[in-house]
Structure formats: C-alpha cells, structure tokens
TORKOL-525566 format. One record per residue (C-alpha): x, y, z. Coordinates in Angstrom, 2 decimals, m for minus. Example, Ala and Ser with C-alpha at 12.3 -4.5 7.8 and 13.67 -1.06 7.14 Angstrom:
// residues 2
KOLGU       X       Y       Z
KOLGU   12.30   m4.50    7.80
KOLGU   13.67   m1.06    7.14
***
This chain:
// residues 226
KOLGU       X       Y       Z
KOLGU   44.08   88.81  171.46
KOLGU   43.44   84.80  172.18
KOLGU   46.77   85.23  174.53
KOLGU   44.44   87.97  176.57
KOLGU   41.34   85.70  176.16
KOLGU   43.30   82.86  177.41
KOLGU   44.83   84.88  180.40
KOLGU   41.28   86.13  181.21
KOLGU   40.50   82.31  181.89
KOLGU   37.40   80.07  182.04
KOLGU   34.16   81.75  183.26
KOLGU   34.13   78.63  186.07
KOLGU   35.60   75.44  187.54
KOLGU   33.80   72.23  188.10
KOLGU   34.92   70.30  190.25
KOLGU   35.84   66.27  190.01
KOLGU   33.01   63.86  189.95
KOLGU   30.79   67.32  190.55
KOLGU   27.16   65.20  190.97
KOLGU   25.11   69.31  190.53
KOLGU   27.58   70.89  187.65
KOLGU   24.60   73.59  187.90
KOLGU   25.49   74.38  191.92
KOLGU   28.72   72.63  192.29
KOLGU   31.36   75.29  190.46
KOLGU   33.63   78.04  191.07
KOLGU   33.74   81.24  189.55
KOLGU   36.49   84.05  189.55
KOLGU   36.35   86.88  191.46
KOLGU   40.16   87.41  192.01
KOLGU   43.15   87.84  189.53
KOLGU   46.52   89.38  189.29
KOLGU   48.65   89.92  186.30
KOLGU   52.76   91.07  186.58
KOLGU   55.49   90.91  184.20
KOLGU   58.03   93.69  183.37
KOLGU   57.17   96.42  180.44
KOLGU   58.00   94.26  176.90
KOLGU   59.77   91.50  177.89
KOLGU   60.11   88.32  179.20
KOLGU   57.11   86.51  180.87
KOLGU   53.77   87.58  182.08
KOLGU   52.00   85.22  184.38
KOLGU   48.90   85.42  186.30
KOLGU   47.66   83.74  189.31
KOLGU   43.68   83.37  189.29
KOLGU   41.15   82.60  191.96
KOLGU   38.30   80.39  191.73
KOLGU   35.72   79.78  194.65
KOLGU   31.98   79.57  195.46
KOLGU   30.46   82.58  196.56
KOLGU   30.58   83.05  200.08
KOLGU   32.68   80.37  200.77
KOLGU   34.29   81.93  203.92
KOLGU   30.78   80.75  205.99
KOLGU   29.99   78.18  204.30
KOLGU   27.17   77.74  201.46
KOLGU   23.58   77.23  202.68
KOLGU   22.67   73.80  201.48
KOLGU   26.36   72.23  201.56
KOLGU   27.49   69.89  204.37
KOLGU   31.13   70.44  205.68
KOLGU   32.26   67.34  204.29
KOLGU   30.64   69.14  200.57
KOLGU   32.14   71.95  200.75
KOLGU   34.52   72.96  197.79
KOLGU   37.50   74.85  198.84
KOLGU   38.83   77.78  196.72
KOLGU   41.74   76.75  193.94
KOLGU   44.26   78.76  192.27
KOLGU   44.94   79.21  188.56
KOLGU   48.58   79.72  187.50
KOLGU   49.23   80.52  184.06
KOLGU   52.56   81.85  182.70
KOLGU   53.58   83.33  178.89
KOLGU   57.15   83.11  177.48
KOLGU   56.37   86.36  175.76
KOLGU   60.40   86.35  174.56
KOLGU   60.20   82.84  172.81
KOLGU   57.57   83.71  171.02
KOLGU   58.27   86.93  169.95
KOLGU   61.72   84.89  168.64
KOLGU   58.89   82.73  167.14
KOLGU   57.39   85.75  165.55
KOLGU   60.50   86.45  163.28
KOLGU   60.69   83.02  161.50
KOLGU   57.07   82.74  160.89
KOLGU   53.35   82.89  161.73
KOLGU   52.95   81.76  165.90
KOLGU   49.89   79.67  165.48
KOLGU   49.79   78.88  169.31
KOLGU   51.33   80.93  171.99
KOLGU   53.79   78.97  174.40
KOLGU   51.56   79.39  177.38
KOLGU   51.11   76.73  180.82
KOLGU   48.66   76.66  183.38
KOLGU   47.87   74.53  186.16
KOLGU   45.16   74.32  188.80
KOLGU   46.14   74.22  192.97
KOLGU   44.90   73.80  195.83
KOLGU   44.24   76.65  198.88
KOLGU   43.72   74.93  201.98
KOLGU   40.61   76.27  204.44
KOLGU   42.92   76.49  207.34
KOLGU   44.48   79.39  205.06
KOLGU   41.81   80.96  204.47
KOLGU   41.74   83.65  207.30
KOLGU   45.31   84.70  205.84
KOLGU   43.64   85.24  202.29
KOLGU   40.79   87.24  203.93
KOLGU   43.43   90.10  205.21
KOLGU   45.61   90.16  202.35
KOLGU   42.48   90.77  200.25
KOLGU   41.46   93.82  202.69
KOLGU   44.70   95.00  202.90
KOLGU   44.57   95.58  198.91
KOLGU   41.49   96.89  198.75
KOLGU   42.00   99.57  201.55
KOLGU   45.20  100.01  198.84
KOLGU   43.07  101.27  196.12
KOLGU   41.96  104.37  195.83
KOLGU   37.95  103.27  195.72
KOLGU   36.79  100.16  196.16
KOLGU   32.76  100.72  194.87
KOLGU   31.20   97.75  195.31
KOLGU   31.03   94.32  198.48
KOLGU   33.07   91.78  196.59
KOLGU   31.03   88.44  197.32
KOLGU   33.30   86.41  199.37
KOLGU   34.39   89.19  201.55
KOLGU   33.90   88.58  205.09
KOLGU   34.57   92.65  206.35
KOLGU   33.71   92.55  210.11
KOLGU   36.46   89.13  210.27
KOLGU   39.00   91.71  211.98
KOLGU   40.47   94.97  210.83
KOLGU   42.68   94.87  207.91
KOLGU   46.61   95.04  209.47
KOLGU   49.08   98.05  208.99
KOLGU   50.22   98.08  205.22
KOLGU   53.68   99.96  207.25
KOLGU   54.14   96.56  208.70
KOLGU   54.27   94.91  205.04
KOLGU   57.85   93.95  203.64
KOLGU   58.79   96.55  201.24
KOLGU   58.71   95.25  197.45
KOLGU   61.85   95.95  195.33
KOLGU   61.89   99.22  193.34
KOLGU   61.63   97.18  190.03
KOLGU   59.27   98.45  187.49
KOLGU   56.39   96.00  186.45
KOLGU   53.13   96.11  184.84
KOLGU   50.61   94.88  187.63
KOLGU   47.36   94.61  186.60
KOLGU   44.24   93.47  189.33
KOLGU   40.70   92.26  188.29
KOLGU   38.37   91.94  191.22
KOLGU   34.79   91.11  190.75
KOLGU   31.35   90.07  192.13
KOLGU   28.69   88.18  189.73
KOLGU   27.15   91.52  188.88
KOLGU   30.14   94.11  188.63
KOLGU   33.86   93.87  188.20
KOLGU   36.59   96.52  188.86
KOLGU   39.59   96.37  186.88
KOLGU   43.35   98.44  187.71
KOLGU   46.23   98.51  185.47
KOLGU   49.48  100.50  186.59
KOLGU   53.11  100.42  187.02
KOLGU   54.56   99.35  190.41
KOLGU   56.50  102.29  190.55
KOLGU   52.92  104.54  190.53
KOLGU   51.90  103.62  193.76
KOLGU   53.75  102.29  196.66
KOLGU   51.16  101.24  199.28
KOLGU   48.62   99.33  196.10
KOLGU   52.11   97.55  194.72
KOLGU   53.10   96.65  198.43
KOLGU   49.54   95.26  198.92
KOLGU   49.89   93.56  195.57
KOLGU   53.02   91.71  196.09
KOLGU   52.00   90.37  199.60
KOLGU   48.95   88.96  197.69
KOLGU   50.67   87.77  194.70
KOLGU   53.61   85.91  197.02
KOLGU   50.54   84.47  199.06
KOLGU   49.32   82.53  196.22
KOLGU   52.49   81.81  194.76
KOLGU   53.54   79.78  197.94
KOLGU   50.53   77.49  196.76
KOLGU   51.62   76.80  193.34
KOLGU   53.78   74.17  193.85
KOLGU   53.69   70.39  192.67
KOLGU   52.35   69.21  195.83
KOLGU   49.31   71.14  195.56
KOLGU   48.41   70.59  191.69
KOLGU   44.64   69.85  191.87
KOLGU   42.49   67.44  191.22
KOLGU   43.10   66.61  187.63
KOLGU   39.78   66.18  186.85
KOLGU   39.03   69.43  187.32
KOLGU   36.61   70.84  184.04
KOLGU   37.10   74.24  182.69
KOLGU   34.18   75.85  181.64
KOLGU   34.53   78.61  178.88
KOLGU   31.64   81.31  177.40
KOLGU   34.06   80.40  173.85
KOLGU   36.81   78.04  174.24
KOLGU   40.30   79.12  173.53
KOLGU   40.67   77.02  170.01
KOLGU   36.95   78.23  168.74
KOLGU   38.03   82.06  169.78
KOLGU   41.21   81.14  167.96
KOLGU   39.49   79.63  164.65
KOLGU   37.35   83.33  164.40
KOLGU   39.91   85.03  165.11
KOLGU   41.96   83.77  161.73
KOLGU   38.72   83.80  160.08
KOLGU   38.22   87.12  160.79
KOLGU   41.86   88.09  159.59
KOLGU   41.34   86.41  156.54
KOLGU   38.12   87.76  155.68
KOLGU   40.03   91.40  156.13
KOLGU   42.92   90.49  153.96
KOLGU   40.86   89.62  150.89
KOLGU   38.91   92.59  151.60
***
C-alpha cells in the first residue's frame, strides 16, 4: 500500500523560489506505470504542468511561465521481496527524481498524447492541457512496433475534476501498447542527468509518504491485538 501511495505521487509541484505557491504549481494529469507480471522493477514516469500550459496561462508573462517536468520513480520490487524473507521491509527501495521537458518539445508531447488517446477505446472527458485542433493525431501504422514482451502497463490520465484510469497487459491490445511505448520512450529520453530539475523543487502531498506510513503500522497493530 505506501509503495502504491508513493507511486501515485504528490498532488503538485512548486516550483523554486515560487513567490504565489497558491498560483505558481503543477499538478498531474499524466502517468504511466510498466514493469513485467511479478518481477523485477516497476517504474513510472509522471507529468506535472499548469493547466493549459500549451497557450500560455492568462496572467503569466513568457519569461513566468513554468514549463512542464517529469517525475521518474523506479521500485526494485526483487530486492525487496529478498528483503521480505529475512525480515520486516520497513521502507521500500524506491528513487525518484524530477526533469525537465523543454517548450520547444512540447508540440511532440501534444501528438503522442492524441495518438494514445485515439488508442483507447473511449476517451470521456477534454483532458485540460489538450490542445485538439493543434493538427490531426499521425498514423499509429507509422509507429515502430513494440516487442511482443508481456508487461503490466497501467495509464492514469486526468483533468482537475475527473480522472480515467487503464490497467492491461501489453499483449491485450496492440495499437493502446504501441501508443504507450512511443509515449513512455518520449519521456524517458528526458530522464537523464542533464535534465534533473531544479532541486528546489517542493513536493506537495494530501498525506506525506512517512505519515501514510506511520497509520499504516498503526493500523496493523491495532488489528493484531484485536
């Protein structure tokens, strides 16, 4: 449970030396999850940004504007299921980091984030952020084939009213996993050491990942003496 409520994230970013925490912030409205079926590591590779973004935000100068940033957190699942056997795993072996997307990629993003949705089988809702009439989303044929491995994918795309979430097996659907690994390798190519954000970058959580922790034993214990 705290490794899902740590994968889930921080309900929004600040960012560094943010001068209006209450207008200045990110929220996410993108994630993707893969890892094969029970074992080895699941990582997932998050997306933070200001609603509409892609036009700018009434209000912000260009020189204010705060550019969408990537969150890329991993789980060795194997170590510390190894962990598991010698003892009680009071911490899960877990790493994130925080990158940057740059705006001249942004167009890129856009039809990669189209090109998934016209992947699903309903999409029920605008996502905020979404800029539809940029250009038509390109042919998914024309998309390099992903292996025929079998993973868990799972996609959580959002708004700040409603959220649609899809969990499957790459092997269920070849045009969504297709879509899903041209998205996933998109963001990837920004999660390198050059492009580690700002670190004074603030995570902002509903119930922080220790305190959700704490309950969690608390509530354990309670149901062992019970």
């Amino acid at each position: 449970m705290i490794v899902d409520h740590i994968f889930h994230g921080p309900a929004a970013l600040y960012p560094p030396g943010s001068r209006s925490p209450h207008v200045q912030w990110l929220w996410s409205f993108l994630s993707l999850e893969k890892g094969r079926p029970f074992k080895g590591p699941v990582e997932r590779r998050q997306l933070f940004e200001l609603p509409n973004i892609w036009k700018g935000t009434e209000g912000y100068k260009t020189s204010d504007y705060i550019y969408p940033v990537v969150r890329r957190i991993v789980w060795d699942r194997d170590r510390d299921r190894e962990r598991a056997r010698k003892g009680p795993v009071s911490w899960p072996t877990m790493a994130s980091d925080l990158y940057e997307l740059p705006a001249r990629r942004f167009d890129s993003l856009n039809r990669l984030m189209l090109q998934l949705d016209e992947a699903l089988p309903s999409f029920p809702f605008d996502a905020t952020g979404i800029n539809k009439d940029m250009r038509p989303p390109p042919d998914v044929s024309a998309m390099p084939k992903a292996k025929a491995i079998d993973y868990s994918l799972s996609l959580k795309r959002g708004t700040q009213d409603t959220s649609l979430e899809v969990a499957c097996s790459s092997l269920s659907s070849e045009q969504f996993t297709e879509a899903f690994i041209a998205l996933w390798d998109f963001l990837g190519s920004f999660c390198v050491p050059k492009r580690l954000a700002d670190p004074g970058w603030q995570e902002r959580w509903d119930v922080s990942p220790r305190k959700y922790a704490a309950a969690l034993k608390m509530a354990m214990a309670r149901r062992s003496r019970n």
